[in-house]
C-alpha positions as CSV (number, residue, x, y, z in Angstrom):
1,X,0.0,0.0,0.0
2,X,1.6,3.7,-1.0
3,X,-0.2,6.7,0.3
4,X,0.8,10.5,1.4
5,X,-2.4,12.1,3.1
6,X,-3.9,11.1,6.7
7,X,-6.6,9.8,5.2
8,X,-4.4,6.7,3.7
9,X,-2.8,6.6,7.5
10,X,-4.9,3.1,8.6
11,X,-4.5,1.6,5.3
12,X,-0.4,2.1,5.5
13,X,-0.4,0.8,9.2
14,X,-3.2,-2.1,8.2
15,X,-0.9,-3.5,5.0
16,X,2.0,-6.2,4.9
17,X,4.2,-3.2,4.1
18,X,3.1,0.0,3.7
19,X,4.8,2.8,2.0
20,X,5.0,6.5,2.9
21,X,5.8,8.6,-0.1
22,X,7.5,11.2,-0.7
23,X,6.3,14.3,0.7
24,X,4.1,12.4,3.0
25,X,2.4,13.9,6.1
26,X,3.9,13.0,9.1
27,X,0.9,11.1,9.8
28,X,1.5,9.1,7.1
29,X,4.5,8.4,7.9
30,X,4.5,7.4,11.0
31,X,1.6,4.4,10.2
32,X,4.5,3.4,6.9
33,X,7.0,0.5,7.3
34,X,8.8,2.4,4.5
35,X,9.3,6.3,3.8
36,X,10.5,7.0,0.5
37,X,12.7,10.5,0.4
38,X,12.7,10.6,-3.6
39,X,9.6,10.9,-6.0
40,X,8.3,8.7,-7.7
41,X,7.9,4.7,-7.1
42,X,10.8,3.1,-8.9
43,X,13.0,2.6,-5.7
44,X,10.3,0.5,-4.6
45,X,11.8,-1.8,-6.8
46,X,14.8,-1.2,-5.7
47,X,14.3,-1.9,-1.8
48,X,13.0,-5.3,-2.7
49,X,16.0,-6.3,-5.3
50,X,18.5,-5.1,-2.1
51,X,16.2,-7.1,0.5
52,X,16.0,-9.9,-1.4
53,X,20.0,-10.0,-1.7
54,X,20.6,-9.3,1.8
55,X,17.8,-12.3,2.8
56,X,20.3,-14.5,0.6
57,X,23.7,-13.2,2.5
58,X,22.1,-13.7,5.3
59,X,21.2,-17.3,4.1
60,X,24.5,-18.0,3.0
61,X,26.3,-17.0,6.7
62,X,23.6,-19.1,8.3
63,X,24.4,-21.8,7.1
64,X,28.3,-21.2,6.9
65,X,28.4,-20.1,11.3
66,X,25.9,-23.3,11.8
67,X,28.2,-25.7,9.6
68,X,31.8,-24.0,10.9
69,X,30.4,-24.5,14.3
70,X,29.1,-28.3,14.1
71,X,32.6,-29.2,12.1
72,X,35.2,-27.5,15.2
73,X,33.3,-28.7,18.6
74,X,32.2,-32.4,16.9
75,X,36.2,-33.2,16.1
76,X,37.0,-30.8,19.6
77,X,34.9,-33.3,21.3
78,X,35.7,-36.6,19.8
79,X,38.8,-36.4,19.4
80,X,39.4,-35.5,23.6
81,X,36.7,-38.3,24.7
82,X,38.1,-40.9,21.9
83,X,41.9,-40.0,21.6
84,X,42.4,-38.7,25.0
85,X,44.0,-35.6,22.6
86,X,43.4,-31.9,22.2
87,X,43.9,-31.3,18.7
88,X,43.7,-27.3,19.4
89,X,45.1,-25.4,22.2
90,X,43.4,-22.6,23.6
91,X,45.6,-20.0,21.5
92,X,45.0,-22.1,18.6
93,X,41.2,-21.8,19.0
94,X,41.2,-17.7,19.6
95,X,43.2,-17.4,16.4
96,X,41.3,-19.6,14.6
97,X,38.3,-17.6,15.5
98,X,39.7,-14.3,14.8
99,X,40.4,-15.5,11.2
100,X,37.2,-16.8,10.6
101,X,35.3,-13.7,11.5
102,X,37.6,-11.3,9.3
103,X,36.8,-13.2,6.5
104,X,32.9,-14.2,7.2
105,X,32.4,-10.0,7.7
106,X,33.3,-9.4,3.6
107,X,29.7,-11.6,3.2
108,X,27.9,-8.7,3.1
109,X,29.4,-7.6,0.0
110,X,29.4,-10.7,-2.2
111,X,27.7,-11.2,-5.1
112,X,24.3,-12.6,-4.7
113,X,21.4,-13.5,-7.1
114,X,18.3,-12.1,-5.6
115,X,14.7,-14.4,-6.5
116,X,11.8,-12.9,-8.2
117,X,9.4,-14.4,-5.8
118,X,8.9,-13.4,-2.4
119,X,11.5,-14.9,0.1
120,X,11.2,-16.7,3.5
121,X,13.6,-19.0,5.8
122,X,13.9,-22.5,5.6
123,X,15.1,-24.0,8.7
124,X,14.8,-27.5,7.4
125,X,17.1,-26.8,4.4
126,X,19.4,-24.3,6.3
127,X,19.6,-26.9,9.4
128,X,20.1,-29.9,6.8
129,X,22.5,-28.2,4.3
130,X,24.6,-26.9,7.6
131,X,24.5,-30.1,9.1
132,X,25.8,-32.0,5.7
133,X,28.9,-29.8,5.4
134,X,29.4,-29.9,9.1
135,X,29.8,-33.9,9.6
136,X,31.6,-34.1,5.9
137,X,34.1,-31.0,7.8
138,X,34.3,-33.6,10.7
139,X,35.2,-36.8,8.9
140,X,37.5,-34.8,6.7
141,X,39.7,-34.0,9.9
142,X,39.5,-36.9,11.3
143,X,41.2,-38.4,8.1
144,X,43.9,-35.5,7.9
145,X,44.3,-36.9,12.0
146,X,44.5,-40.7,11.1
147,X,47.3,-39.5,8.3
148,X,49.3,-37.6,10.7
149,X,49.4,-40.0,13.5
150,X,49.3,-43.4,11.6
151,X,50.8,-43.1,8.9
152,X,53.4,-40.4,8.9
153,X,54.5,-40.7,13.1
154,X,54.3,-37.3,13.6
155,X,54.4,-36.2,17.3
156,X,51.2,-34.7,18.8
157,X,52.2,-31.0,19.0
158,X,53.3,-31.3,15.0
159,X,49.5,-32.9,14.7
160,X,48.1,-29.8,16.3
161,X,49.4,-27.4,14.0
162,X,48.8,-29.7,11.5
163,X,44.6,-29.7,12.3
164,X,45.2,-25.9,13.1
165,X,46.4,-25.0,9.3
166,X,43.5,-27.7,8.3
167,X,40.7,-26.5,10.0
168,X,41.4,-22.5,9.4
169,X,41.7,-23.4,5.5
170,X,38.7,-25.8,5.5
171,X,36.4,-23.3,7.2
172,X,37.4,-20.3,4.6
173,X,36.8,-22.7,1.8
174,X,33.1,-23.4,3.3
175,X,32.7,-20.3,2.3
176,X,32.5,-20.8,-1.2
177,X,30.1,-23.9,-0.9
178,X,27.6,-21.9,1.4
179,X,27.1,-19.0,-0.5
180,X,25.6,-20.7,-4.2
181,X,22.4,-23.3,-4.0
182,X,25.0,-24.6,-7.6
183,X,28.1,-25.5,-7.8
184,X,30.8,-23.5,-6.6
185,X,31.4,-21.7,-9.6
186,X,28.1,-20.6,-10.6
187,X,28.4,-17.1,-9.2
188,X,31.6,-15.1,-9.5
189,X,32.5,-13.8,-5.4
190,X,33.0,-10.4,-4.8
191,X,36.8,-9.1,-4.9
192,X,36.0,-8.2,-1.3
193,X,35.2,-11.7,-0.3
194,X,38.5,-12.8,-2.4
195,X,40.8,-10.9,-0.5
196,X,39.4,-11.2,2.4
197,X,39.8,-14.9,2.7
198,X,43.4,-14.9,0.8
199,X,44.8,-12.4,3.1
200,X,43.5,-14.4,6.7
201,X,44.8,-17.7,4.8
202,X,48.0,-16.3,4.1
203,X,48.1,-15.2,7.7
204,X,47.0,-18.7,9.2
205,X,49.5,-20.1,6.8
206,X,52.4,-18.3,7.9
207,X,51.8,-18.6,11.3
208,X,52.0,-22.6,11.2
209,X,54.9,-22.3,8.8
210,X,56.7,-20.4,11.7
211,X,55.5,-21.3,14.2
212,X,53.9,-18.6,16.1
213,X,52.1,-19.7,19.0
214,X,52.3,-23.6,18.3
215,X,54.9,-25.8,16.6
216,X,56.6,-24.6,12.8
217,X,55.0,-26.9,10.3
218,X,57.5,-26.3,7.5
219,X,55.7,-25.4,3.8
220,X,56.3,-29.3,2.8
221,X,53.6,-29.9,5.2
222,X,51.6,-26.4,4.3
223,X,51.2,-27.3,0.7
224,X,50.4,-31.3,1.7
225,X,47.3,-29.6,3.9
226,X,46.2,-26.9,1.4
227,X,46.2,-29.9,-1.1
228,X,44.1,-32.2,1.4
229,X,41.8,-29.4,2.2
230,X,40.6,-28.4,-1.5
231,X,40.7,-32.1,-2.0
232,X,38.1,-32.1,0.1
233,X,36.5,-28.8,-1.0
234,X,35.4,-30.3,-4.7
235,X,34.3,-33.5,-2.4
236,X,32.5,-31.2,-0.4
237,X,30.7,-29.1,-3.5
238,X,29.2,-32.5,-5.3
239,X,28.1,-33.4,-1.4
240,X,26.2,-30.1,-1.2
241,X,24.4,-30.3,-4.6
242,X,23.1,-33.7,-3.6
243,X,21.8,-32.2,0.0
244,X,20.2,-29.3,-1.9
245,X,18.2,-32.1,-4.1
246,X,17.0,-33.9,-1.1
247,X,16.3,-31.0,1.3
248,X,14.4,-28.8,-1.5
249,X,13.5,-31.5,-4.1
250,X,11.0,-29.0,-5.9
251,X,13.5,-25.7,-6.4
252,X,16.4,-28.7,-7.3
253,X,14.5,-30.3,-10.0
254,X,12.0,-27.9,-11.4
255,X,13.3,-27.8,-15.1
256,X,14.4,-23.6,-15.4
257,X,11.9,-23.6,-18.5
258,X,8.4,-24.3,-16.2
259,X,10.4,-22.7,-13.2
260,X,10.3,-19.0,-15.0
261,X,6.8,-18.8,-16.5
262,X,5.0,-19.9,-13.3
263,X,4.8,-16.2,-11.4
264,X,1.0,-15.5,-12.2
265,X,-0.6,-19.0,-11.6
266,X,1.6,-18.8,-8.1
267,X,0.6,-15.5,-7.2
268,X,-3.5,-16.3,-8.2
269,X,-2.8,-19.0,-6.1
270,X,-1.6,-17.6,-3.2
271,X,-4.3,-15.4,-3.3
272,X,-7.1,-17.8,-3.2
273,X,-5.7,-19.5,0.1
274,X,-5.3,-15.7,1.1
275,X,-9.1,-15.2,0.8
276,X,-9.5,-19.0,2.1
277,X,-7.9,-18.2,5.9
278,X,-10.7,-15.2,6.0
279,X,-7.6,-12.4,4.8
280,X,-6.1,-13.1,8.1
281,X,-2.5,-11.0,8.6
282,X,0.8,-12.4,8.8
283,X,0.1,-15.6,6.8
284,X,1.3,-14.1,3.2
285,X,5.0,-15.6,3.3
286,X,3.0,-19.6,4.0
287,X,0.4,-18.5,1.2
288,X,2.9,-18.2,-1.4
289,X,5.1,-20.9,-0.4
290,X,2.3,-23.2,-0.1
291,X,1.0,-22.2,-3.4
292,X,4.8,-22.6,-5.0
293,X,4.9,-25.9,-4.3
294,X,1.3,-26.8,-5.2
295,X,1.4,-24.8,-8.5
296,X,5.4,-26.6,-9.3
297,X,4.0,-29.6,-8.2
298,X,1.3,-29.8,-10.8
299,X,3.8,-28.1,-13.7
300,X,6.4,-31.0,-12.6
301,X,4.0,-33.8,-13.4
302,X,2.9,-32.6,-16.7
């Protein structure tokens, strides 16, 4: 709903979202979600394009801060009540942190794709797509542990710089798999987000080389974990894809031919169970996601 005059005040405070413009009376405004300070209504457009691209940044770090966290305190965990070993001291853990959130910040830069239909969270496909990557991050170490202590003999404070350089590379390259629903590739990062996460990995890798705060790795070792880790990484992208099919079958499979033509039988739709539920509030986001899936649903089986 748009309006300027106090007359359209209870219809801006009544609506989903409703939008002051400009040169509004104050009593207008005040009722308004939004208040637009230019004329005309083109930066409507606008707001929703931005909101829609911070909705999937915000997506992206969910599932990358859920994931990180699962991966670290699974393999912390095991590995003391299993191994009788911590793999990370406590300066270890406060650098690796630090790392992490320098790089995780350039997120709200990055290159997104914003959706033409209206957006709304997923917790079953955030909690299952975090959950994947997490346990695949936890097997992952446990390998690069197994290789360290079996098979090459190296000492246990060598192992601990070893899963320190691991785990700080591993969890920057999540990054990458969090932010695209595709593959990896599929969406060009922002320089920002580049940098960002090549400048804290060459920090984290000089500071195992050298051995600041923990034991020098040497770059022999360096380059043997970067290796392992983006091993893992292209491991880790097919794993996600898969997830993505099985946690939202409809969005993963809908051919993009039936996907892009489907707008105005969603929307009539979502109107219908909109008049259905008596026009109650607060329901639009489940109307239109309901009648996405009915409406790919049917297109799908044709």
């Amino acid at each position: 709903m748009t309006g300027d005059g106090v007359n359209d005040a209870p219809a801006l405070k009544k609506a989903d979202c409703g939008i002051a413009v400009s040169g509004a009376t104050d009593a207008a405004r005040a009722a308004a979600a939004m208040v637009l300070l230019t004329p005309g209504l083109s930066v409507i457009i606008d707001a929703i394009k931005e909101s829609r691209r911070i909705f999937q940044r915000m997506n992206s770090y969910a599932i990358y801060r859920i994931a990180e966290t699962l991966r670290v305190l699974f393999f912390m965990t095991l590995a003391i009540l299993v191994f009788n070993f911590y793999p990370l001291t406590a300066v270890m853990i406060v650098m690796l942190a630090l790392l992490n959130d320098g790089a995780i910040l350039s997120i709200a830069y990055d290159n997104v794709h914003y959706k033409d239909q209206p957006e709304a969270w997923n917790m079953r496909m955030v909690l299952g797509i975090s959950t994947v990557l997490g346990v695949i991050g936890v097997v992952s170490a446990f390998g690069l542990f197994y290789l360290g202590e079996r098979v090459f003999h190296l000492d246990r404070a060598h192992i601990q710089t070893l899963m320190y350089l691991k785990l700080s590379v591993a969890g920057h390259l999540t990054i990458f798999l969090t932010r695209t629903r595709g593959p990896f590739w599929s969406i060009r990062p922002a320089r920002v987000l580049w940098m960002a996460v090549l400048g804290t990995q060459a920090v984290a890798t000089l500071i195992a080389v050298y051995g600041l705060f923990m034991t020098p790795l040497g770059w022999g070792w360096a380059l043997f974990v970067w290796g392992y880790a983006l091993a893992w990484f292209l491991v880790n992208d097919r794993v996600k894809l898969l997830a993505y099919r099985i946690f939202d079958p409809l969005k993963a499979r809908a051919p993009p031919e039936k996907m892009s033509d489907l707008g105005p039988q969603i929307a009539t739709r979502a109107y219908a169970l909109y008049e259905q539920r008596g026009r109650g509030d607060g329901h639009s986001g489940q109307d239109w996601l309901e009648a996405e899936r009915e409406i790919r649903k049917e297109s799908m089986s044709k």
